[in-house]
Rosetta silent file (secondary structure, phi, psi, omega in degrees, C-alpha in Angstrom):
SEQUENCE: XXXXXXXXXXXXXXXXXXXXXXXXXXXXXXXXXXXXXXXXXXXXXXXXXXXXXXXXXXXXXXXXXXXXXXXXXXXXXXXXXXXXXXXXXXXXXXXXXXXXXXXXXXXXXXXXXXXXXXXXXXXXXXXXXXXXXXXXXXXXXXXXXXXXXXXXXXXXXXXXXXXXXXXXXXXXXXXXXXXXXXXXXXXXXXXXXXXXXXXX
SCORE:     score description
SCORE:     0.000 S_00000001
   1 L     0.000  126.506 -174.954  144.998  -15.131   20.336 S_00000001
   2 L  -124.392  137.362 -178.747  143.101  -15.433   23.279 S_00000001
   3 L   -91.130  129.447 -164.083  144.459  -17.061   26.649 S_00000001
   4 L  -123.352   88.444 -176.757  141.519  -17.935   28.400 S_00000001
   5 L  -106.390  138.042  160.824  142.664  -17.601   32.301 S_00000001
   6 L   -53.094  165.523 -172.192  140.333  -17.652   34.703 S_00000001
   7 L  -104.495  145.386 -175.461  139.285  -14.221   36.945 S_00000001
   8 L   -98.016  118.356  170.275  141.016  -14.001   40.575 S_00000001
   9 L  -134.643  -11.652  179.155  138.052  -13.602   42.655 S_00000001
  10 L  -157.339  152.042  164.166  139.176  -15.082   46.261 S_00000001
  11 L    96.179 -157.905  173.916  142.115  -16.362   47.659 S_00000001
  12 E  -111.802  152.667  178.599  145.689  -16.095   46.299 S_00000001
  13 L  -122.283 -167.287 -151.633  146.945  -15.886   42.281 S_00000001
  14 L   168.412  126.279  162.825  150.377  -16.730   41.151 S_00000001
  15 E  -169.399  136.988 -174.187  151.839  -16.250   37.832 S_00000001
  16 E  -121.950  177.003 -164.565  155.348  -17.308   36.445 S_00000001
  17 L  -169.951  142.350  164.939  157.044  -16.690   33.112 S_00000001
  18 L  -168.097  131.590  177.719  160.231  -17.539   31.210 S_00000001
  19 L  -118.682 -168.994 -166.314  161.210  -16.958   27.211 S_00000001
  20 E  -174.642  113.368  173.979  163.756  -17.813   25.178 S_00000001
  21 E   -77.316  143.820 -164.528  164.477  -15.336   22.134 S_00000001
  22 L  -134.183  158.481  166.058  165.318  -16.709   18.567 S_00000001
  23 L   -66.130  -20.999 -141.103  166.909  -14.581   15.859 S_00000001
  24 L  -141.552  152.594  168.666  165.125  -15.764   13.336 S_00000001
  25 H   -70.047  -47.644 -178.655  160.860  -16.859   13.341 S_00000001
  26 H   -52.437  -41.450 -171.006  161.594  -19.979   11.600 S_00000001
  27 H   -55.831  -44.047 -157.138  163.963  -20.845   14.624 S_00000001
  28 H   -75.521  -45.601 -174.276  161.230  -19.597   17.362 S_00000001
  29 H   -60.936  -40.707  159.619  158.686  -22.188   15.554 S_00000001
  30 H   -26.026  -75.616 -134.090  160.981  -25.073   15.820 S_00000001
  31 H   -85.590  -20.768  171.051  161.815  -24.694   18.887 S_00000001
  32 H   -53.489  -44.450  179.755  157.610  -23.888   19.878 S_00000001
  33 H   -56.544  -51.867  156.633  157.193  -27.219   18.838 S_00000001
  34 L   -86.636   18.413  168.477  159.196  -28.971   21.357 S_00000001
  35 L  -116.605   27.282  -13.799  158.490  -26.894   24.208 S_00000001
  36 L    83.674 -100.160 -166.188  154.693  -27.875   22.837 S_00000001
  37 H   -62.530  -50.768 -173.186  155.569  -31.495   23.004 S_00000001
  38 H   -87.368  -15.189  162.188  157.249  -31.009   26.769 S_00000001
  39 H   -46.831  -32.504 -146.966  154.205  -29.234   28.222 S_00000001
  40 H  -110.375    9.344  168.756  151.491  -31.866   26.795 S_00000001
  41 L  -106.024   77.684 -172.889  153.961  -34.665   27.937 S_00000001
  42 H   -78.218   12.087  152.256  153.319  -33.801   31.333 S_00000001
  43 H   -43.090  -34.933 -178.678  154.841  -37.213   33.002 S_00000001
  44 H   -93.228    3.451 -173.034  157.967  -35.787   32.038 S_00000001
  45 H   -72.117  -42.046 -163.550  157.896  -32.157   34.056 S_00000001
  46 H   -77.825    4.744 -176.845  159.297  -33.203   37.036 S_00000001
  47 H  -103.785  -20.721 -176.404  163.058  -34.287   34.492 S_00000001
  48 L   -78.742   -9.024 -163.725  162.381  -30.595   33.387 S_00000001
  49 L   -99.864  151.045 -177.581  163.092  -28.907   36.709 S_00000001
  50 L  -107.676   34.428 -172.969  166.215  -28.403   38.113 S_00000001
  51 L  -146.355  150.102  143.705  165.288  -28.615   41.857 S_00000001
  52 L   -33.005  123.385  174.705  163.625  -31.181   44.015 S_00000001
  53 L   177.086 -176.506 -174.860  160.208  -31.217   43.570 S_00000001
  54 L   -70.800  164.061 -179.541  156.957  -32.862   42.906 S_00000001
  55 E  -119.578  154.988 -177.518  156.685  -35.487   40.074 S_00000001
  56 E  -126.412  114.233  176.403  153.579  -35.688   38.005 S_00000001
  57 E  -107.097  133.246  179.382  151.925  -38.712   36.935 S_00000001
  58 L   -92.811   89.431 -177.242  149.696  -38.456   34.041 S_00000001
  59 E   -87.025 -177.854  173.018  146.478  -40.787   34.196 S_00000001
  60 L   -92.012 -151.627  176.607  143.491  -41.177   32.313 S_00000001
  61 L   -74.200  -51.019 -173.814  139.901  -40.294   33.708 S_00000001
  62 L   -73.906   29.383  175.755  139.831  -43.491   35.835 S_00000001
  63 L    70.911   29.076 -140.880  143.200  -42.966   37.180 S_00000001
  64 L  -102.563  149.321  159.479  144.846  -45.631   35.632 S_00000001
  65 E   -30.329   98.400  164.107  148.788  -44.191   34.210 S_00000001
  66 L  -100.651  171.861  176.890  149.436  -43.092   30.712 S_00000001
  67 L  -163.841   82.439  177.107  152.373  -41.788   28.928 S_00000001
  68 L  -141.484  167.426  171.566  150.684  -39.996   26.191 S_00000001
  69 L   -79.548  159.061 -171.696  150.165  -36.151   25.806 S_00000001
  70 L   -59.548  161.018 -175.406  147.597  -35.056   28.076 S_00000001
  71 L  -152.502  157.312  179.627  143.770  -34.745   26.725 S_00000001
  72 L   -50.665  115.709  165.346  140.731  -33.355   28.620 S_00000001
  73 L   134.479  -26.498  178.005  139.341  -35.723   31.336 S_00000001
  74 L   -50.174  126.626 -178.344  142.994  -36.841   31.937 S_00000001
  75 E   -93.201  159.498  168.787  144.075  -36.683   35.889 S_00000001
  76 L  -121.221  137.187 -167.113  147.618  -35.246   36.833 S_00000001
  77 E  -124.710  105.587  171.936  148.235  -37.653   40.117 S_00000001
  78 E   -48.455   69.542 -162.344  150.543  -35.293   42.303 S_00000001
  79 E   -96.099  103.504  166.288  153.443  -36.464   44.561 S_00000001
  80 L  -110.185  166.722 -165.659  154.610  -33.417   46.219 S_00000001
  81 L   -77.977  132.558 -174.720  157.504  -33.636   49.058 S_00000001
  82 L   119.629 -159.047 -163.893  156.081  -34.501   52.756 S_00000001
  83 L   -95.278  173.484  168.472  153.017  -36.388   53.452 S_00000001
  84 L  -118.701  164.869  169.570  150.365  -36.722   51.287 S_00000001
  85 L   -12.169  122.751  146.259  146.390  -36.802   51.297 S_00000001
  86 L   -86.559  -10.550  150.724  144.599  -39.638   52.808 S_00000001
  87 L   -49.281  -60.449 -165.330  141.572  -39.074   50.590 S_00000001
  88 L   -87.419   28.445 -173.856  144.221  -38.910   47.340 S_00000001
  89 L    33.016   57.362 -152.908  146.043  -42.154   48.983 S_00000001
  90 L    62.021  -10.760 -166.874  149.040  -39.841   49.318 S_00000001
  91 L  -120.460  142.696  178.575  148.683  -37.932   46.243 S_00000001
  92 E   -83.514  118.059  179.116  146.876  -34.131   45.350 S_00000001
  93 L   -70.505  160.129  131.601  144.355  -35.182   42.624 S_00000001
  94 L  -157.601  148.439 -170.198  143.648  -32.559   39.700 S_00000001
  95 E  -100.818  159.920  172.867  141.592  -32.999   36.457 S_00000001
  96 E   -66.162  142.992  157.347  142.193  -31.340   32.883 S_00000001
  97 E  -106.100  -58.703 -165.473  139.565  -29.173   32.161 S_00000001
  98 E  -115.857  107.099 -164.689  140.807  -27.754   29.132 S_00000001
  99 E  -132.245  133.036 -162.618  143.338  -28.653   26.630 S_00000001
 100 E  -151.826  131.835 -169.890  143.798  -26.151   23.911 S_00000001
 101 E  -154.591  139.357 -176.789  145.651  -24.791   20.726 S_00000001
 102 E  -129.792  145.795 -177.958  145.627  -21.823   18.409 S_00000001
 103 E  -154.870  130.095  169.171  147.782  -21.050   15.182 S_00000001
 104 L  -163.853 -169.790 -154.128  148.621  -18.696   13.013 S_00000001
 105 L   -76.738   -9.335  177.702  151.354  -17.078   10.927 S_00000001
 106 L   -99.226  -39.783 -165.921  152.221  -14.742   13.896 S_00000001
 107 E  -126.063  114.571  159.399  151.127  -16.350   16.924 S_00000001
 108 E  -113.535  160.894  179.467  150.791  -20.172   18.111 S_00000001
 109 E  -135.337  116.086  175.730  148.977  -20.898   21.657 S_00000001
 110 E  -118.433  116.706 -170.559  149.343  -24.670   23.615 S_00000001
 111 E  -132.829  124.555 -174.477  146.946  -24.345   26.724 S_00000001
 112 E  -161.822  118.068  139.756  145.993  -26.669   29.959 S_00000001
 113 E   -82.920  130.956 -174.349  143.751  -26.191   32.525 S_00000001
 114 E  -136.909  165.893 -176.730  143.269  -28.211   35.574 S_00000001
 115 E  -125.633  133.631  145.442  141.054  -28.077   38.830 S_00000001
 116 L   -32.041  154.648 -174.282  141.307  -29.811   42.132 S_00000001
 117 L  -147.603 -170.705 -176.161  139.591  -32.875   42.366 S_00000001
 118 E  -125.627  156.017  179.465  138.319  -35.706   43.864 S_00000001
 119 L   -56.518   95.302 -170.281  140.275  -39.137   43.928 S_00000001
 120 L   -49.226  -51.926  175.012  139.397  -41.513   40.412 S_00000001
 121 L   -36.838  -18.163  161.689  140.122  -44.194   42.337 S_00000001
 122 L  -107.913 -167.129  175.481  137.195  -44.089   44.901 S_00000001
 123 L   -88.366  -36.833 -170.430  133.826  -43.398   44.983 S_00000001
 124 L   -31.349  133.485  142.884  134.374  -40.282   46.914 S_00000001
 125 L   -56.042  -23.007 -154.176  133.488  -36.742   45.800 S_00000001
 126 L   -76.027  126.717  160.002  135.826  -35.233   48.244 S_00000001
 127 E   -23.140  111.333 -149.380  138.306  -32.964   47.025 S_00000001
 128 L  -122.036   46.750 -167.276  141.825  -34.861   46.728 S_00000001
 129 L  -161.895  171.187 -164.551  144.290  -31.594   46.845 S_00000001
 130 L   -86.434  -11.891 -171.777  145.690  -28.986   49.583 S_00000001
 131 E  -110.121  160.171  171.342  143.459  -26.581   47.463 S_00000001
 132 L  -103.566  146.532 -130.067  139.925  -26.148   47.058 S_00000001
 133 L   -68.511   18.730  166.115  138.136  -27.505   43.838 S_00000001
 134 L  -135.336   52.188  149.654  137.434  -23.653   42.598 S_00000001
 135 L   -95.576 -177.466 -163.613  141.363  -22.917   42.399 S_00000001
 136 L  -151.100   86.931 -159.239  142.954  -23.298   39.231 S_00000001
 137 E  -112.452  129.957 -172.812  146.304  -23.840   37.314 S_00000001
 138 E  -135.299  132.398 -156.194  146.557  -22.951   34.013 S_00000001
 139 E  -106.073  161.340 -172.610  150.097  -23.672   31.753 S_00000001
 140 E  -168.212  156.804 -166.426  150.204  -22.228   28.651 S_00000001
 141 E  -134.672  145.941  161.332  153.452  -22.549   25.783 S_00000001
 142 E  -166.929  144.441 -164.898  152.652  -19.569   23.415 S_00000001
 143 E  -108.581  126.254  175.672  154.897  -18.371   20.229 S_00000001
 144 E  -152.454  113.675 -146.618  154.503  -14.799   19.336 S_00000001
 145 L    53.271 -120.176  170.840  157.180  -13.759   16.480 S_00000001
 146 L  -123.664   53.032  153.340  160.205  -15.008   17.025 S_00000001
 147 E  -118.576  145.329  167.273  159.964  -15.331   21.176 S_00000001
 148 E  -103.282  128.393  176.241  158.538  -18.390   22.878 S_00000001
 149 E  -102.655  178.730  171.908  157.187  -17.999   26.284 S_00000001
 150 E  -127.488  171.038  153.341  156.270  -20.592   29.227 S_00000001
 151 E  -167.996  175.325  177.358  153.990  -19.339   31.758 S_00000001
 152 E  -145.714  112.415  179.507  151.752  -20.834   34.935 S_00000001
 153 E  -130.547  119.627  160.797  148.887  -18.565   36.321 S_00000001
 154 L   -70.272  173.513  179.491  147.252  -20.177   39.975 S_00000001
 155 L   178.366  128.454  176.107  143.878  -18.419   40.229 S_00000001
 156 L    30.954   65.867  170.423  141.567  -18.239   43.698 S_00000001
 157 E   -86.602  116.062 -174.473  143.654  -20.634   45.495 S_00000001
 158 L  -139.843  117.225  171.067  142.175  -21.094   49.348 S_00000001
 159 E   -38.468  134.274  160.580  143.905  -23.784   51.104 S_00000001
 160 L   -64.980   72.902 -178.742  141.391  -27.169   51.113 S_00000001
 161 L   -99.563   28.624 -157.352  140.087  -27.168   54.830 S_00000001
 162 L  -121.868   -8.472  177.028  136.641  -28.937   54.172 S_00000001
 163 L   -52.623  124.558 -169.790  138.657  -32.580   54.267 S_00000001
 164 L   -73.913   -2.883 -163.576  136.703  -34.791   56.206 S_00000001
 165 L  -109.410  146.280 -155.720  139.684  -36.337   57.716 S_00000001
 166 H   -70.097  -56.479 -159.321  141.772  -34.001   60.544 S_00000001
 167 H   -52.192  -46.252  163.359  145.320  -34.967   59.530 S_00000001
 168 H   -50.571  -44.799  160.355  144.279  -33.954   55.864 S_00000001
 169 H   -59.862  -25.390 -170.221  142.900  -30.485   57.221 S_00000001
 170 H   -86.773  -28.119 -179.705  146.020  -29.552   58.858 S_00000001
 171 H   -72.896  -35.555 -178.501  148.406  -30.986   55.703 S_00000001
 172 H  -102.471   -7.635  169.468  146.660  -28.776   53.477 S_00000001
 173 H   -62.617  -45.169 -170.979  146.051  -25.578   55.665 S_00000001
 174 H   -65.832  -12.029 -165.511  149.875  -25.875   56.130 S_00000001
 175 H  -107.407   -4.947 -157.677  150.553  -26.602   52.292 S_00000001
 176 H  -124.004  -37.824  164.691  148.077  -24.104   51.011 S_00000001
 177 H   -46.414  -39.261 -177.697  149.440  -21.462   53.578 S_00000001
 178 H   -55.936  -96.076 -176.518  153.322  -22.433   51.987 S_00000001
 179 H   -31.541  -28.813  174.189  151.828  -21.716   48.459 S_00000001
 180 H   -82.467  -35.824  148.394  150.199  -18.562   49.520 S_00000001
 181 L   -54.003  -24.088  170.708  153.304  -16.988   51.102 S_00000001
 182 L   115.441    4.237 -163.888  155.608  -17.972   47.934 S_00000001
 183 L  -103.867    2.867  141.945  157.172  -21.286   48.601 S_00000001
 184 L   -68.912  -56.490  167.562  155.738  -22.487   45.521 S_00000001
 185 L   -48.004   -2.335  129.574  157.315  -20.600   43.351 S_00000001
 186 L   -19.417  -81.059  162.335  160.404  -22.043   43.013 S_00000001
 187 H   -48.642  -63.762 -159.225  158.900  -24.930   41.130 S_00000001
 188 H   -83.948    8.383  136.362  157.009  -23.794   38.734 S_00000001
 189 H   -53.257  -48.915  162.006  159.574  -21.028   37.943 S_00000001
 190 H   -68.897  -28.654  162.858  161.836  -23.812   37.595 S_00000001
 191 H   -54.085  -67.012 -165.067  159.114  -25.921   35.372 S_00000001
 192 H   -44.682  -47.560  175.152  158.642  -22.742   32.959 S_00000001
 193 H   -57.884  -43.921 -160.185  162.297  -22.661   32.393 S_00000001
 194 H   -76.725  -47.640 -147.718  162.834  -25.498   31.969 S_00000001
 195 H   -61.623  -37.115 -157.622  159.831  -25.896   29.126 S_00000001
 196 L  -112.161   52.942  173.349  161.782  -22.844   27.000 S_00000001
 197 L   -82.842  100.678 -152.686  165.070  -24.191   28.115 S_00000001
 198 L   -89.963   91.049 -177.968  167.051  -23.845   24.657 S_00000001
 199 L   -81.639   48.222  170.322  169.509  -26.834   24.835 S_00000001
 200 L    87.461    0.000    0.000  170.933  -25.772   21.441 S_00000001
């Protein structure tokens, strides 16, 4: 099985984790299957967490909403709490890269990558996040016997200071400093759980 995370080469990394043990294999595959289904419905992440935090709207490539599971080209259009972007018209852009799955009688793997971006909605190239467009988040669901895991690994995250507009450099030096320091983690420690959250 191979998890295909990017190499930490600058910047800050980040990686969370939470399982949820089954007695039985048959049980752990069930239950892979809907924790499966709430990663690739990512519209629905921010009802998984049990804290305040950003909500995630899932669009297509030209930014328009969907509420489908996610697919490669597919934007996740960010609202995190405070101000937002004036490039992303309040929102941190980031595109899929990668959407991915492996199976077998031992092991299943559910995989999504995304990158900083630039805003679908304009013409702009400019980078529409507090990070810059060679960071990385990559979620992963993955069944191996009978445990299911969640996980999130950041990779060469350097605060987005190249924004042509000032108020946008200072919102993401301050937002990319927060994230570097640990005040991310909350959320997505609260996202993982919640994906292998066993409600019974």
């Amino acid at each position: 099985m191979s998890m295909d995370i990017p190499k930490q080469e600058e910047g800050s990394k980040m990686d969370v984790s939470a399982k949820t043990a089954f007695d039985h294999v048959e049980a752990a595959k069930v239950f892979y299957n809907i924790a499966r289904m709430r990663l690739l419905e990512v519209y629905n992440w921010d009802e998984l967490c049990n804290l305040p935090s950003a909500t995630f709207i899932l669009t297509d490539e030209l930014g328009n909403p969907v509420k489908r599971a996610v697919a490669e080209g597919d934007h996740f259009k960010i609202d995190i709490p405070g101000p937002g972007t004036e490039v992303g018209d309040g929102y941190d852009w980031v595109t899929v890269e990668q959407v991915y799955e492996e199976s077998s009688a031992a092991n299943q793997l559910t995989l999504i990558r995304v990158r900083p971006s630039s805003n679908p909605l304009h013409k702009s190239e400019e980078t529409a996040h507090f990070f810059k467009d060679k960071a990385t988040s990559t979620f992963t669901v993955t069944r191996i016997g009978n445990e299911v895991y969640a996980e999130v690994h950041g990779r060469n995250e350097i605060a987005n200071t190249d924004s042509s507009g000032i108020i946008d450099r200072i919102r993401n030096t301050i937002i990319g400093l927060s994230a570097k320091v640990g005040l991310s983690f909350p959320q997505w420690q609260s996202l993982v759980d919640g994906l292998v959250r066993n409600n019974g």
